[in-house]
DRENLUMKOL-56925 format. One line per 10 residues: number of its first residue (from 1); for each residue z, x, y of N, C-alpha, C. Coordinates in pm, whole numbers, plus 50000, padded with zeros to 5 digits. Layout:
NUM	Z:X:Y:Z:X:Y:Z:X:Y  ...
END
This chain:
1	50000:50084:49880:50000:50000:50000:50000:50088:50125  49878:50036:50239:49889:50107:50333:50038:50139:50403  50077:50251:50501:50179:50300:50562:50208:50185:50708  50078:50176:50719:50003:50152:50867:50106:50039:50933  50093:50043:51014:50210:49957:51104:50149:49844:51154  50246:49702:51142:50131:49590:51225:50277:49514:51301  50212:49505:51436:50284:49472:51557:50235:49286:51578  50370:49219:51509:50313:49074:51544:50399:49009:51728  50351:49012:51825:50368:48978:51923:50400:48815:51938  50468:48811:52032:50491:48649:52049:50551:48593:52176
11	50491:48557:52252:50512:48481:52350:50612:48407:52345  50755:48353:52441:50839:48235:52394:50857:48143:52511  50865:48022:52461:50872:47937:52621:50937:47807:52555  51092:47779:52577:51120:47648:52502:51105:47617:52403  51097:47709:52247:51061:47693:52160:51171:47665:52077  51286:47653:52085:51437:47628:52016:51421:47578:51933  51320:47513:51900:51325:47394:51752:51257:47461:51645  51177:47569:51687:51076:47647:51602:51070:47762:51582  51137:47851:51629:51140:47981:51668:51189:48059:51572  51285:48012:51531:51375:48055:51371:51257:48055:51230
21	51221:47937:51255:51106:47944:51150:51001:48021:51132  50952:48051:51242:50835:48132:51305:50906:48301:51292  51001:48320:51355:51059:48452:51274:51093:48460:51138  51161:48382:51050:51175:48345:50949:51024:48399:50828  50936:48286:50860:50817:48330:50828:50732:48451:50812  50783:48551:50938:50724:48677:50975:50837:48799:50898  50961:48784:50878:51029:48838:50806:51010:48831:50645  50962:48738:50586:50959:48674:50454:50794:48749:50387  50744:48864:50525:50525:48888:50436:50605:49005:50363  50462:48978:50274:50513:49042:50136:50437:49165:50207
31	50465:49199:50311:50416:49347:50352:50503:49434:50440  50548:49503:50428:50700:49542:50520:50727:49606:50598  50595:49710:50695:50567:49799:50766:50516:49735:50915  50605:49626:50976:50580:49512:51055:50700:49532:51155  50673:49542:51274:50737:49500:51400:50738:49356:51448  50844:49293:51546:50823:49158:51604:50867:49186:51728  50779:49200:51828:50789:49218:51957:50788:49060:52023  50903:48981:52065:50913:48885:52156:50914:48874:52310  50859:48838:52327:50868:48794:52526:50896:48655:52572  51037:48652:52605:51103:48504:52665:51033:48548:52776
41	50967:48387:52804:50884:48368:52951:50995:48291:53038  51121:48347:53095:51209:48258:53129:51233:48093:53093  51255:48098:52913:51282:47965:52845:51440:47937:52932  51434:47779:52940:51542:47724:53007:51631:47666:52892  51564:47671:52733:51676:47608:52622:51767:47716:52578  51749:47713:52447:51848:47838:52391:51765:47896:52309  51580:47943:52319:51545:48028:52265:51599:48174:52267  51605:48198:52394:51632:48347:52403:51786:48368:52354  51846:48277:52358:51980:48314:52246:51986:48303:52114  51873:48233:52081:51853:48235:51949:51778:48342:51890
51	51666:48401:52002:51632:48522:51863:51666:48644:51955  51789:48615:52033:51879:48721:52035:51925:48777:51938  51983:48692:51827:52046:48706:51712:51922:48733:51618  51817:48758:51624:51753:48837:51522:51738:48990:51552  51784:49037:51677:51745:49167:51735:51787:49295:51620  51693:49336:51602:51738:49448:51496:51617:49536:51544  51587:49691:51444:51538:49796:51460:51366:49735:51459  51326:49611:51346:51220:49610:51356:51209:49443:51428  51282:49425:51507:51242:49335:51586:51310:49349:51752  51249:49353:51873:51235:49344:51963:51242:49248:52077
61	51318:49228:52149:51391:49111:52232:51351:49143:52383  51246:49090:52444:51271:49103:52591:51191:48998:52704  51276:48988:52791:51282:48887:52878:51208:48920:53001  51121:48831:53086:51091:48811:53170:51104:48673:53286  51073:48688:53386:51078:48501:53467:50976:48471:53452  50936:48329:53464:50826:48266:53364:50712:48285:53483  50624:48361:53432:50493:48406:53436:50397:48388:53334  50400:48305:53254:50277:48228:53170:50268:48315:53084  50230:48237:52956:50163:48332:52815:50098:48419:52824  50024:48446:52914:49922:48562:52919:49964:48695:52934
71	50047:48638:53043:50175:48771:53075:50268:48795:52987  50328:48719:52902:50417:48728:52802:50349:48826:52713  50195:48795:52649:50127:48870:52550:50091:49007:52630  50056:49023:52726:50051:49158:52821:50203:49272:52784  50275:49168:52782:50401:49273:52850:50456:49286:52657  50401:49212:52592:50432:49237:52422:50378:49349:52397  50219:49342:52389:50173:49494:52382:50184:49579:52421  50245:49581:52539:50216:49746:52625:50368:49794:52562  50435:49697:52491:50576:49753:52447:50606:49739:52299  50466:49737:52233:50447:49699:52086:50403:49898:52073
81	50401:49887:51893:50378:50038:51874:50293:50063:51749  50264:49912:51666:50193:49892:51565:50031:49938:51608  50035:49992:51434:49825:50035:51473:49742:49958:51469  49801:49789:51412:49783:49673:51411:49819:49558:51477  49734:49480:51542:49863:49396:51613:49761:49253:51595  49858:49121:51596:49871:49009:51534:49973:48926:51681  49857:48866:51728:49929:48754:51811:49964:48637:51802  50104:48597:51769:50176:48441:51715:50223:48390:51815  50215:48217:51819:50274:48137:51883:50401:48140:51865  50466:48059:51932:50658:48066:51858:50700:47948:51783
91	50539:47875:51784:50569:47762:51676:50491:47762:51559  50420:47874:51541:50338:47865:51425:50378:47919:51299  50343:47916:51202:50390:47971:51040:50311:48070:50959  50378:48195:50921:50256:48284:50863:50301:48247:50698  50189:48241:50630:50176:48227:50483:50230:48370:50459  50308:48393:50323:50351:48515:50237:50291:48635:50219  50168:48611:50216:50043:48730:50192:49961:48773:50294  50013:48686:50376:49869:48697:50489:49839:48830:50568  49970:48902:50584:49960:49054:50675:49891:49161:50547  49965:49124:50409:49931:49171:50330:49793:49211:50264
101	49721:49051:50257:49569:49014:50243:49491:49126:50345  49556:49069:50474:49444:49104:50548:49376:49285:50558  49557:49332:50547:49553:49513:50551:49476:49554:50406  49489:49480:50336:49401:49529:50196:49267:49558:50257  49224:49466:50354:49082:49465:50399:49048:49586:50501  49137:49591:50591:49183:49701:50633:49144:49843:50574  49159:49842:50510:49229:49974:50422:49036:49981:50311  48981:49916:50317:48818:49932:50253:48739:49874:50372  48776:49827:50517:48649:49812:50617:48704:49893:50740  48804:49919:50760:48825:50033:50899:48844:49955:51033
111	48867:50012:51118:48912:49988:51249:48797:49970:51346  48648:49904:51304:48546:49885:51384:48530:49757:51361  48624:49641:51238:48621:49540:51241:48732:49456:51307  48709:49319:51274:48886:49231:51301:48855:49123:51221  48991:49083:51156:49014:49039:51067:49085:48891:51058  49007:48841:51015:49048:48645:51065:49103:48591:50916  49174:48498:50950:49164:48385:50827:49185:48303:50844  49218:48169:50732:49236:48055:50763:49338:47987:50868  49317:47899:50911:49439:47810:51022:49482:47679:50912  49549:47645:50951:49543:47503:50855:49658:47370:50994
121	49619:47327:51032:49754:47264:51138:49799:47166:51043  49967:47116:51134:50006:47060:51037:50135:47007:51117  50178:46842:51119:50333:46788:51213:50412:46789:51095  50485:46828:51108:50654:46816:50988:50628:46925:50923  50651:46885:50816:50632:46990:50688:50528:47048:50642  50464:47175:50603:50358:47227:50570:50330:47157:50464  50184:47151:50451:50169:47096:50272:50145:47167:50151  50147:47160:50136:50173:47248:49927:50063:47266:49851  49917:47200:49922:49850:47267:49916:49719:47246:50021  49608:47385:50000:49566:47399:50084:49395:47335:50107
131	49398:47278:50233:49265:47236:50253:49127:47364:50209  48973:47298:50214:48849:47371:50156:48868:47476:50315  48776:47613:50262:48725:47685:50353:48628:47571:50457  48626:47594:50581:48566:47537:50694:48429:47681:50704  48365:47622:50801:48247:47670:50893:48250:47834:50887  48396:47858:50937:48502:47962:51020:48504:48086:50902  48584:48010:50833:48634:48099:50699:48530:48188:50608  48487:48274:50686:48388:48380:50578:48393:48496:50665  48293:48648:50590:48260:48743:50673:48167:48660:50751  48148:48773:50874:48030:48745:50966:47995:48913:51005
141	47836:48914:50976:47785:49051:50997:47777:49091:51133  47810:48964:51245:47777:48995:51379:47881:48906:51448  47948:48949:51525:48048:48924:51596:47941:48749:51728  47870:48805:51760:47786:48680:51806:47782:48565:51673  47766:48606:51573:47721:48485:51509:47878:48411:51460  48015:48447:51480:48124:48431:51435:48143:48342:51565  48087:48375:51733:48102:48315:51820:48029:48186:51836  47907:48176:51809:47791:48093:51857:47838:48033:51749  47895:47982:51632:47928:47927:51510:48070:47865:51523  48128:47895:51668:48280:47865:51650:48283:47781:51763
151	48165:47779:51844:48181:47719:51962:48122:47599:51957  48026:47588:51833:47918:47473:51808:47995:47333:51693  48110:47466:51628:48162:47385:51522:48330:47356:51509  48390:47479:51502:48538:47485:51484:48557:47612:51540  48696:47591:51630:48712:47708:51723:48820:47780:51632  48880:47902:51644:48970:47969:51567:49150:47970:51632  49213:47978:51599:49354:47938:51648:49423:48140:51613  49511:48153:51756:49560:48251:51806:49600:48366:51695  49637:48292:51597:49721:48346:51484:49617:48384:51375  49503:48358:51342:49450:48399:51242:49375:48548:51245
161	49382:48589:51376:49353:48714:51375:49454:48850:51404  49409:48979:51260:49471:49045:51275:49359:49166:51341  49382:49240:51414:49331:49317:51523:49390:49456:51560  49269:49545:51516:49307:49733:51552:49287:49703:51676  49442:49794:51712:49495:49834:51836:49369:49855:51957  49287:49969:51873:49214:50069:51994:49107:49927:52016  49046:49806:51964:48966:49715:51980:49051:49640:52120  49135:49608:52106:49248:49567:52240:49228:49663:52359  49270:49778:52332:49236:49860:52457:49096:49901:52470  48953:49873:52471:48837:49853:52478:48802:49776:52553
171	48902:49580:52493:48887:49461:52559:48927:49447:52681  49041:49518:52697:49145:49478:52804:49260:49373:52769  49330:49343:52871:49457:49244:52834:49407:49109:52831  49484:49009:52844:49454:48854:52851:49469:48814:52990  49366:48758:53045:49348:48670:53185:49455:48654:53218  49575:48686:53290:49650:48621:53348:49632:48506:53436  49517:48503:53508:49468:48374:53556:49413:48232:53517  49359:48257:53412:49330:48158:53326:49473:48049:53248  49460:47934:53274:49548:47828:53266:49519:47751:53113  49429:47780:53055:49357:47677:52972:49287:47810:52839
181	49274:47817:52728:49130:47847:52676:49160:48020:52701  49309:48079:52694:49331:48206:52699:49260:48252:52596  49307:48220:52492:49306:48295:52369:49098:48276:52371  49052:48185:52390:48898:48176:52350:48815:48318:52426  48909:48312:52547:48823:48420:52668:48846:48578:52570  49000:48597:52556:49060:48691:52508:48983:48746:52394  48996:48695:52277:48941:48761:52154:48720:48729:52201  48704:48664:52227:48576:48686:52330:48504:48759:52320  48631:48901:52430:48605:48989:52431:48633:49145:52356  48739:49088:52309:48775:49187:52169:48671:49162:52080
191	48635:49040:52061:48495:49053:51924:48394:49109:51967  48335:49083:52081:48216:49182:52127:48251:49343:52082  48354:49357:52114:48361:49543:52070:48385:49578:51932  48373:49473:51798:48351:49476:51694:48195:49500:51623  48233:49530:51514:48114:49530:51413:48042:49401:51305  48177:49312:51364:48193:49195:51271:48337:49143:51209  48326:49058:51162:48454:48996:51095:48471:48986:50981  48549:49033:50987:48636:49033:50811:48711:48907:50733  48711:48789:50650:48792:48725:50677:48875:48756:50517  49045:48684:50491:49113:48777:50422:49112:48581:50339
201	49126:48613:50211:49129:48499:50150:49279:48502:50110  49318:48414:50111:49494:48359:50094:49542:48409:50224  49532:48421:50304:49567:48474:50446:49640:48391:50551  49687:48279:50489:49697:48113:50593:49761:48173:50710  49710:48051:50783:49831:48065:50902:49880:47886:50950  49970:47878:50913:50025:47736:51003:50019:47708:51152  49927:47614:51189:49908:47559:51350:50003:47408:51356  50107:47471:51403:50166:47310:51479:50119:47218:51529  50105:47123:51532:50033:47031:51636:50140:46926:51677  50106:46876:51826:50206:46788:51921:50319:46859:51963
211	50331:47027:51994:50445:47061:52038:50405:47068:52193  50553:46962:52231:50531:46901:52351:50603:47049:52475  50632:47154:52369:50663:47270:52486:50576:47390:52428  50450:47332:52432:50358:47433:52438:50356:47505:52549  50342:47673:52563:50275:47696:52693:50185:47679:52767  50045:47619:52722:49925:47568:52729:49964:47416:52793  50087:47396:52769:50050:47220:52787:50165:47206:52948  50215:47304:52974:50275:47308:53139:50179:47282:53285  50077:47302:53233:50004:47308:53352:49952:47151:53360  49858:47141:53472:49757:46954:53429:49692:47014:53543
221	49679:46997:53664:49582:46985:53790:49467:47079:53761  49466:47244:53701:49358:47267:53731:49315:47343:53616  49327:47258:53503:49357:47273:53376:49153:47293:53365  49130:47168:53427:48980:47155:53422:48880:47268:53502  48920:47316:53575:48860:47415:53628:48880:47536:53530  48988:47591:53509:49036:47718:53454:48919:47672:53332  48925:47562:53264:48828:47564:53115:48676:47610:53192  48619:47554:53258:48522:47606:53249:48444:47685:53302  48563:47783:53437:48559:47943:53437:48528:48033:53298  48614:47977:53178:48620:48022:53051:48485:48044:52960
231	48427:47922:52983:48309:47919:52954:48190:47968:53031  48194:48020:53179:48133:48085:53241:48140:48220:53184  48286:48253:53187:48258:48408:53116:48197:48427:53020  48174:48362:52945:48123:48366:52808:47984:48395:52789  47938:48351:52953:47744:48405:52932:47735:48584:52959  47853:48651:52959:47847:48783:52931:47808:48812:52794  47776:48707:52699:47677:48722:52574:47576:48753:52587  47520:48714:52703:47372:48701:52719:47325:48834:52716  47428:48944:52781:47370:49082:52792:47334:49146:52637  47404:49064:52543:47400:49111:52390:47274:49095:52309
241	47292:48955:52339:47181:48863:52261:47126:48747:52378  47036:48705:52382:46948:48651:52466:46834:48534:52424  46914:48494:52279:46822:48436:52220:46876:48230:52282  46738:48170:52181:46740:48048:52231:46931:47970:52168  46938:48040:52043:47031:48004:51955:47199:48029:52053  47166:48129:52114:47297:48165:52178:47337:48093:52297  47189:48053:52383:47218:47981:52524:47239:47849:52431  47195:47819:52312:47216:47684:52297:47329:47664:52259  47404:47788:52210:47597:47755:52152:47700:47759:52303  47634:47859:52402:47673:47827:52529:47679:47699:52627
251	47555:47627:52593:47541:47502:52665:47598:47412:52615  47636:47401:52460:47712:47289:52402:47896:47362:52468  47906:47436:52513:48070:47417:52603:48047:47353:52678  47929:47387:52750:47911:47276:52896:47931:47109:52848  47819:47089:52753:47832:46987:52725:47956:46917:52680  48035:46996:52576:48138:46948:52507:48265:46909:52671  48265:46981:52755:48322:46999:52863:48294:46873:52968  48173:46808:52988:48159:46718:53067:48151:46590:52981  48166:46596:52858:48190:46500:52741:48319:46439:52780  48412:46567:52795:48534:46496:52759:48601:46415:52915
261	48534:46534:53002:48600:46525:53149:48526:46416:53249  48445:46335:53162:48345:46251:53290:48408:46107:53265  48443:46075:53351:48393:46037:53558:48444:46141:53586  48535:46203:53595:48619:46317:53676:48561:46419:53709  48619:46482:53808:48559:46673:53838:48426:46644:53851  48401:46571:53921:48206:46509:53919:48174:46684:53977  48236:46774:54101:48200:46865:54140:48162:46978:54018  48282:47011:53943:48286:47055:53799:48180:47031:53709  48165:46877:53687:48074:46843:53618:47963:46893:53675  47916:46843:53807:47776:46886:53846:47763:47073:53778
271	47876:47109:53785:47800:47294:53828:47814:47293:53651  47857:47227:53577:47823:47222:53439:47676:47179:53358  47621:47076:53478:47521:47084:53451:47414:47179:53498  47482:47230:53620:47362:47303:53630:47374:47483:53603  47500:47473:53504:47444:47600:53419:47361:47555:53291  47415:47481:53231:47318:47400:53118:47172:47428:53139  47106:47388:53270:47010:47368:53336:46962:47537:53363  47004:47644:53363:46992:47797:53397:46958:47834:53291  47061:47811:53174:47017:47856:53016:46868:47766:52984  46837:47662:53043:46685:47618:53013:46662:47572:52866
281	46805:47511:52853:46848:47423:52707:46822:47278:52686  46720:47238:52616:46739:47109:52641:46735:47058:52476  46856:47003:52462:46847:46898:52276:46934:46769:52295  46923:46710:52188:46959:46612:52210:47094:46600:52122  47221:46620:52214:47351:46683:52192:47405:46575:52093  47486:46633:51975:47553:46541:51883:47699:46598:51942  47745:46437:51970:47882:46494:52042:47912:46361:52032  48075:46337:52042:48143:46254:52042:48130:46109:51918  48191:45997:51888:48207:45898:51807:48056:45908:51783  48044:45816:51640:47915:45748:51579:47858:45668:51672
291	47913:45601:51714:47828:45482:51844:47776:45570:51920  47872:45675:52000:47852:45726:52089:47687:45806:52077  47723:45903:51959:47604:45943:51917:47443:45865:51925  47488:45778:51824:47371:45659:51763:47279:45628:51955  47371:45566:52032:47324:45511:52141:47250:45653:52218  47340:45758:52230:47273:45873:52270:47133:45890:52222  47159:45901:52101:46974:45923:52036:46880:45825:52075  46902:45721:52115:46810:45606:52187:46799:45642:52346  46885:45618:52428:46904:45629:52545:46883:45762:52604  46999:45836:52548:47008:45959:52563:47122:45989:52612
301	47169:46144:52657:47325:46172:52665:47397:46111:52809  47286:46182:52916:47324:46116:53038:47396:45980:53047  47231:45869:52981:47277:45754:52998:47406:45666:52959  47397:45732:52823:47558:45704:52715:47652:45708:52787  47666:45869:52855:47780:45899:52890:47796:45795:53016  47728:45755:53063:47806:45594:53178:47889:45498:53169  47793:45492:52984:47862:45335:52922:47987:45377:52843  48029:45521:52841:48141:45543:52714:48206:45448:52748  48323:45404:52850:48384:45330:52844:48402:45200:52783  48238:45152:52780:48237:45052:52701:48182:45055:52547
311	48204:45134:52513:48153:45232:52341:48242:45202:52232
END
């Protein structure tokens, strides 16, 4: 078994109900050459007294005033020491094998890849057993095609990737500005400086869903803007690949984006359409309910999107 060190980072913000588990979990991989670097984002419950009491040699306790996840994951790494590092929510769950799985892969593909696996979400109790591989779940020979495939179909969740150090310092840190869609911008740009993706089979990772003290879920007013700054960055693909396939996985954010957000942000919306309109994309978008669809393919998307309300 590799020596190699893997640094799982974690953001904390109000997480008291979950946090135990989520360390719990990360103490319990059947791989043992693991740090847990925490960052209380000035939580107001009793997280930070709670994994006070886990503070030991391979776990790490430190506090800041609440300056958002981004900053939390900033100030994890620059004080993490793993040759590996693994970014967790403080409500999510790592499966038994998963650090394990993944460094096997590690250890026969090298430090020019990064290494994903399954997500599975889940309210209450995990289940006992596990859903089929998705879209997501395979190698990918090209870091574009892991993107243009995740944006069209199923996006990837924070935790399923494990990630060489020197690929992080290549990328840079995480947007501190960005309110919405960190993690999508973030690894983004860590996958561009890959060779491709690795993915680790038995590797799970547990995604919470409805935790009402998400860090993601503090903000509301300009929640809609920050998303689709996010997706602006993202035509820094274009310098890669330039094909019809790529503006067309780019334009379905736009789309998916004024799908969800219309009547609203009409300003937003407009400059959504008219990047749509730059990439020089035109299909006939499968998005939203069966009706929704069905009427789209007659009418078309524009028109649909008037009547959703009445859909």
């Amino acid at each position: 078994m590799s020596k190699k060190k893997v640094s799982i980072l974690i953001p904390l913000y109000n997480a008291e109900k979950y946090i135990s588990a989520t360390i719990d979990s990360i103490l319990n991989q059947n791989y043992n050459n693991i740090e847990i670097v925490i960052v209380d984002d000035g939580s107001t419950d009793n997280s930070l007294s709670i994994v006070k009491e886990y503070q030991s040699d391979k776990i790490k306790i430190i506090s800041q005033q609440n300056l958002g996840g981004c900053a939390a994951r900033n100030k994890a790494f620059k004080n993490s020491t793993g040759d590996y590092i693994i970014f967790f929510d403080a409500d999510d769950l790592m499966y038994k094998d998963k650090i394990k799985n993944q460094m096997n892969l590690v250890e026969r593909y090298g430090d020019d890849y990064i290494y994903s696996s399954q997500w599975i979400s889940f309210t209450g109790e995990i289940s006992t057993s596990f859903p089929p591989k998705t879209i997501i779940d395979k190698d990918f020979d090209s870091p574009i095609e892991w993107l243009t495939t995740s944006w069209q179909n199923r996006s990837g969740a924070v935790g399923i990737w494990l990630t060489p150090r020197q690929l992080i310092e290549k990328a840079g840190g995480w947007n501190e500005t960005l309110l919405v869609n960190q993690d999508g911008d973030f690894f983004f740009r860590v996958l561009l400086n890959t060779k491709g993706v690795k993915f680790a089979d038995e590797a799970y990772m547990f995604y919470r869903r409805d935790v009402e003290t998400s860090i993601s879920k503090r903000y509301v007013s300009e929640k809609a803007n920050s998303m689709l700054q996010s997706y602006i960055n993202y035509e820094a693909i274009l310098e890669l690949d330039n094909t019809y396939d790529t503006k067309k996985a780019l334009a379905y954010n736009y789309i998916k984006f004024i799908y969800i957000h219309y009547p609203k942000h009409q300003d937003l919306i407009k400059l959504a359409w008219d990047r749509i309109n730059l990439l020089k994309v035109n299909e006939n978008w499968k998005i939203g309910g069966k009706k929704f669809q069905l009427l789209s393919s007659i009418i078309g998307f524009k028109n649909t999107l008037k009547m959703k309300k009445l859909i």
